[in-house]
N, C-alpha and C positions, 0 to 999 in steps of 0.2 A: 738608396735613392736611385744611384744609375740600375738597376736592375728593373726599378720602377717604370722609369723614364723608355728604357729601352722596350718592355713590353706594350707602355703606349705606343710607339715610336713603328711597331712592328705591323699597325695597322694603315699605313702611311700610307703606303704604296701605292694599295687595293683603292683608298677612298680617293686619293688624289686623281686618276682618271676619271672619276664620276665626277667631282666638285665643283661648282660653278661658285664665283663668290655674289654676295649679293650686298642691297643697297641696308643703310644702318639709319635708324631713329637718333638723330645726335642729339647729346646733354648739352645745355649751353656754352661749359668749359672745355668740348670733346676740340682735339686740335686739329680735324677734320670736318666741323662744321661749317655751312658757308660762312657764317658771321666770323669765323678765326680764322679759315683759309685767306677769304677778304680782306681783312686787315692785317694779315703779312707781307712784307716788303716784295712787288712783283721783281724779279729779276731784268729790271729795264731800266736804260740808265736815266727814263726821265723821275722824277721828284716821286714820291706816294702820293702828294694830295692834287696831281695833275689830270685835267678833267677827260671824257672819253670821248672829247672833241677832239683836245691835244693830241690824245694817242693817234687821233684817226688820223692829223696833219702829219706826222713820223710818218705812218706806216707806207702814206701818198707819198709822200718825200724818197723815202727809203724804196717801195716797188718803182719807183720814178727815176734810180741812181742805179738802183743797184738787178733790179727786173725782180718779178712775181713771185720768183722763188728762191728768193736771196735768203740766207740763214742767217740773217741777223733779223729778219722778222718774226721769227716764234718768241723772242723775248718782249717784241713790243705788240706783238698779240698778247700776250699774257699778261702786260700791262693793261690793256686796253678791256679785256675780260673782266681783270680784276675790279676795274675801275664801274663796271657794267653790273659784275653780283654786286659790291656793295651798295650800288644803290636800286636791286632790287630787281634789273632787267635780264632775268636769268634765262629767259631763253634766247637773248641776243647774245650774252655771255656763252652760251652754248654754243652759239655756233663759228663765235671767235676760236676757244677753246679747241673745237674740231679743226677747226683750219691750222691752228700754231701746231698742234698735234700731226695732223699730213703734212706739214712743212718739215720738223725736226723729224720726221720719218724720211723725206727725200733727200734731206742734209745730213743726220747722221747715222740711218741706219734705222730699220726694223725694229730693233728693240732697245735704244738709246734711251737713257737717262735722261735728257732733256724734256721729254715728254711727258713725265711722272708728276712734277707738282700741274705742268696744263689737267691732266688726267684727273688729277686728286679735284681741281676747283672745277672741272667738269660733272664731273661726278657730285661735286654738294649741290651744283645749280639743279641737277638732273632732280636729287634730292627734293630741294627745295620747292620744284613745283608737280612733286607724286609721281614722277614718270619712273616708278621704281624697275618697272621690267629693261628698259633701256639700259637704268644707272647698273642691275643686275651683269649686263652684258659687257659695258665698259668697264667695271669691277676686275671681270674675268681677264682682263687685257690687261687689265694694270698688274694684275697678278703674274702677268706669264712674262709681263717687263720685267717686275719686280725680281723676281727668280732666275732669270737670264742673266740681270747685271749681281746680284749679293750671294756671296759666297758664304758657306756657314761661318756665321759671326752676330753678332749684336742688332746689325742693320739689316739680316734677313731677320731675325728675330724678330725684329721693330713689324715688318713686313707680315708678318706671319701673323703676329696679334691682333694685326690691323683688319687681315683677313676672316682670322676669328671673329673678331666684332661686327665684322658684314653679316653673320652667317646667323648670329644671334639675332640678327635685327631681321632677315630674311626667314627665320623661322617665327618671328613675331607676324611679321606679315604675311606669311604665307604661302610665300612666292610661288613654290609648286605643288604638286600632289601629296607628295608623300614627302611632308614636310618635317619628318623626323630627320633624315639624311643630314640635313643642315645641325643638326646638334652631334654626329659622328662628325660630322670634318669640323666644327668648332673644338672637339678636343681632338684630332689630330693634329689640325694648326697651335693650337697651345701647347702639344705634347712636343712637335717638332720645335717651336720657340726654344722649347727650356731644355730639350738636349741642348741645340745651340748654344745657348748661354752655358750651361754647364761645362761643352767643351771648350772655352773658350777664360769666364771667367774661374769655373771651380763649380762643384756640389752645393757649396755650404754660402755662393754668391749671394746676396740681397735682391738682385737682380732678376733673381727665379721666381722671388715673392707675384710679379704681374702673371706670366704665363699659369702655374699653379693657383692664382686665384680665377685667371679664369677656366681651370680646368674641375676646380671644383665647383663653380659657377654652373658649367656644361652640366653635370653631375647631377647637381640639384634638378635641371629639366629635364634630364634624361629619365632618371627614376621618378618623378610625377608624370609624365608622360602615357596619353593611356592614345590606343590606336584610334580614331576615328571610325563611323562603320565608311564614310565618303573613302578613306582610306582603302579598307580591308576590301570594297568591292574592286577597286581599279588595280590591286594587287592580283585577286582571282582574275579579273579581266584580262591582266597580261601574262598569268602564269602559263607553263607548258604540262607536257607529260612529263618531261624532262624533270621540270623545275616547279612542283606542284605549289611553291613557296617562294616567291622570287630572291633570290639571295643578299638583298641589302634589309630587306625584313629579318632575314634569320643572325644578319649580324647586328642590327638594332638590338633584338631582343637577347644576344650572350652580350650588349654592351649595359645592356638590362639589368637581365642578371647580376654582373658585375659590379653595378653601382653603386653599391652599399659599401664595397672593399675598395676601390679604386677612391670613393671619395674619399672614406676613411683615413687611404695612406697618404692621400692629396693632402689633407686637412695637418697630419703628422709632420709630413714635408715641413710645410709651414710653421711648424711649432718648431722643429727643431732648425729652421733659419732664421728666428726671429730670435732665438735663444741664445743661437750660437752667436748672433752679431750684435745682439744689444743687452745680453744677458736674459739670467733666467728670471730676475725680479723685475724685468722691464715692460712697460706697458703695452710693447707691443707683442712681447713675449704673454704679454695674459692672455691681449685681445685674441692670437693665435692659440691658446690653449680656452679660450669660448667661441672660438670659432670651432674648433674640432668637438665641444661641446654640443653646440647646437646642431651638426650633422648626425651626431646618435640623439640627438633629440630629434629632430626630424623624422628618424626609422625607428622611432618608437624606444630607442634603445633607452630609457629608464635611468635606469643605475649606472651605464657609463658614461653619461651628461652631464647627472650630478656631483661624479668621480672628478668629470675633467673642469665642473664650472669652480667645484671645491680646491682644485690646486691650481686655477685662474688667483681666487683669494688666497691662496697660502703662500704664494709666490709672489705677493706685493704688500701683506705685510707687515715684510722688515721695511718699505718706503716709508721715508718721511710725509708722504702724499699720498698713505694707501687709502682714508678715506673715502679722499675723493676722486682714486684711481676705482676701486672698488664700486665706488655709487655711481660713477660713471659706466659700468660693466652692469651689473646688475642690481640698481637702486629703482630701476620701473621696467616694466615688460619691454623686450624687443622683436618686434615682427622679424618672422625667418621665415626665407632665406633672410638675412641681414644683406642683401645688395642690392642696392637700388635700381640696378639694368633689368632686374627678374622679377622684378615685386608687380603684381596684378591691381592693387590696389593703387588708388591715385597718394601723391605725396602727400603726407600731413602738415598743416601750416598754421599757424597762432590761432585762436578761436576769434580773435578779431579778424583778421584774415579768412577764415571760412563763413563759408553758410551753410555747411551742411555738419551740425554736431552730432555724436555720437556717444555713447556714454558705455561701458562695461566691464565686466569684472575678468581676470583672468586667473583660473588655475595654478596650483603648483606644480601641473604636469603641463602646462602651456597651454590649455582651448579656453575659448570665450565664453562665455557665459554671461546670460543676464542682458544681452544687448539691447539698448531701445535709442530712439533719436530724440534729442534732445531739445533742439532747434523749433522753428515753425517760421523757418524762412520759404521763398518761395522758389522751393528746387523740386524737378520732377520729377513722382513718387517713384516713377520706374526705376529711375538713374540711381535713388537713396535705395531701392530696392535692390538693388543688383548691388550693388556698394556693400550692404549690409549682408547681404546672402556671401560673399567673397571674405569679408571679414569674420564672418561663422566659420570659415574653414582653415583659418588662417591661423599660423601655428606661432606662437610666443615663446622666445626664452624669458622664464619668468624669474619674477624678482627674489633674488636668495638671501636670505637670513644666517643666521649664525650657525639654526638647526640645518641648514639647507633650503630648496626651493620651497617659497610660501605664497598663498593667495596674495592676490591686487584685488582689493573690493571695487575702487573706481579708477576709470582708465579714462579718458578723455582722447577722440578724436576729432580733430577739426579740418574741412575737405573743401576746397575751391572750388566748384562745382560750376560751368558754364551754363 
């Protein structure tokens, strides 16, 4: 594994001068979203539920005792923020946030710690009303705080993931040209996380489980990844004699290459930390051996899918609960990638719940077959169009029997459609 780790780790260097971090699509539970940064206790000694009237009287009071750039006001600006994204005025929140930010900058310095959660609720309000090239910018700052004050340990770690997650979400959006880069420092940043943890907790840490999933996350985009021609022009556009290929393209393409082996051992990683920590008969020990499953299902790999969904089942069981360990694994088809941060398709939700139903069969090599819509609610044909054309492509670990993996004749999807 450190031999793993280090060969990631060895691309660090290179990418990190180029890296910009970028703005993130938050999940509702993500603990960087405005609605969770919001409703954590600001760092001010007045109350949580105190209004952003209140704060503005402190802050009078306090520039009034204490003068304009007194250092006890970034903590009641950050109340006062706080109190502004929760209820929604996130570009007055912005420019509270700026101001508490150049105040803990004149009070304790350039790149102070104090500035980081201002930073963090900066950044979701930024979020929250699109100004993504902005939140991109402030990103990059928070990162270079970040790094200044955390020493390798846990809490660059934490740092580092965090950074990954911008990068995923800025390659969702697009942010710039040559919008592959952002999936090379997403697994830098995750490669560098899990050294960290590694040196810190141990190889065989539980710990490593976050970094390594999102490295094999990275993976998954990487090797679907096909160049745009928008791409390949602005590349010839800026090449030389010199450089007839610009060189983050040439290392794109050996991180290309690569992907099939790199997930691969990613994927392994993981089996063999789930195994070592919760045992080999353990659920999570399975789920990690159908996770490395379904990445040779992914690249076509056939037979060593089946190899690895077949000792997923052999390994649970001796459980008193392999049943419904098992039928929870493989009792109906599962869209892959299995991660919800990379799935192109919208989430599926009860057929009471949708209105846009779907019906089809899947293979025992994973592809769809047989699609038609089911519905005749009123959703627009383009949108069920485009829905259905994505889900034609879309690869299923299928449902395994006793011979191995076997046909789903009917599959039912149900789709929230605005």
């Amino acid at each position: 594994m450190s031999r793993a780790l280090t060969a990631a780790v060895a691309t660090w260097s290179f990418s990190l001068a180029l890296a910009a971090a970028s703005p993130c699509l938050w999940a509702e539970d993500d603990p960087n979203s405005p609605e969770t940064l919001a409703a954590e206790s600001a760092p001010s000694p007045l109350a949580q539920d105190e209004t952003a009237a209140e704060y503005r009287q402190v802050i009078r009071s306090t520039e009034s005792s204490e003068g304009a750039y007194s250092g006890s006001l970034p903590e009641y600006l950050d109340g006062l923020g706080t109190s502004l994204q929760r209820s929604g005025q996130h570009r007055e929140a912005i420019r509270v946030f700026k101001r508490g930010i150049h105040l803990a900058r004149i009070n304790e310095g350039l790149y102070c710690t104090q500035q980081i959660p201002l930073l963090e609720r900066e950044i979701a309000s930024l979020i929250a009303i699109g100004d993504y090239a902005v939140a991109d910018d402030r990103q990059a700052y928070l990162y270079r705080v970040q790094m200044h004050n955390f020493g390798p340990g846990t809490d660059r770690a934490d740092a580092l993931m965090q950074q990954a997650s911008w990068q995923y979400d800025a390659f969702r959006l697009g942010l710039e040209q040559e919008n592959y880069r952002r999936l090379m420092y997403a697994w830098d940043l995750n490669a560098m996380a899990a050294q960290d943890i590694a040196s810190q907790e141990g190889q065989s840490s539980e710990q490593l489980v976050a970094p390594l999933t999102g490295m094999l996350r990275t993976q998954y985009l990487i090797s679907g990844y096909n160049m745009q021609a928008a791409e390949l022009q602005y590349q010839l556009a800026n090449a030389s004699s010199e450089f007839p290929v610009a060189p983050q393209v040439t290392r794109f393409n050996i991180y290309r290459a690569q992907s099939y082996q790199k997930g691969e051992s990613v994927a392994q990683m993981l089996y063999a930390i789930q195994s070592g920590t919760h045992g080999a008969d353990s659920p999570q020990a399975a789920e990690a051996r159908a996770t490395l499953g379904d990445w040779e299902l992914f690249h076509d790999q056939r037979r060593a899918a089946e190899e690895a969904y077949q000792a997923a089942v052999g390994e649970l069981l001796g459980r008193t609960d392999a049943e419904r360990q098992i039928q929870s694994l493989f009792g109906e088809p599962v869209e892959l990638p299995d991660d919800d941060t990379i799935r192109y398709l919208p989430t599926p939700v009860t057929p009471e719940q949708g209105n846009l139903l779907l019906q089809f069969s899947v293979s025992a090599s994973g592809r769809v077959q047989n699609l038609e819509r089911i519905d005749d609610n009123n959703v627009d044909q383009r949108t069920a169009n485009r829905i259905m054309r994505t889900l034609r492509q879309t690869l299923f670990r299928p449902r395994l029997a006793a011979s191995g993996p076997v046909d789903s004749d009917t599959v039912t999807r149900a789709y929230a459609i605005n």
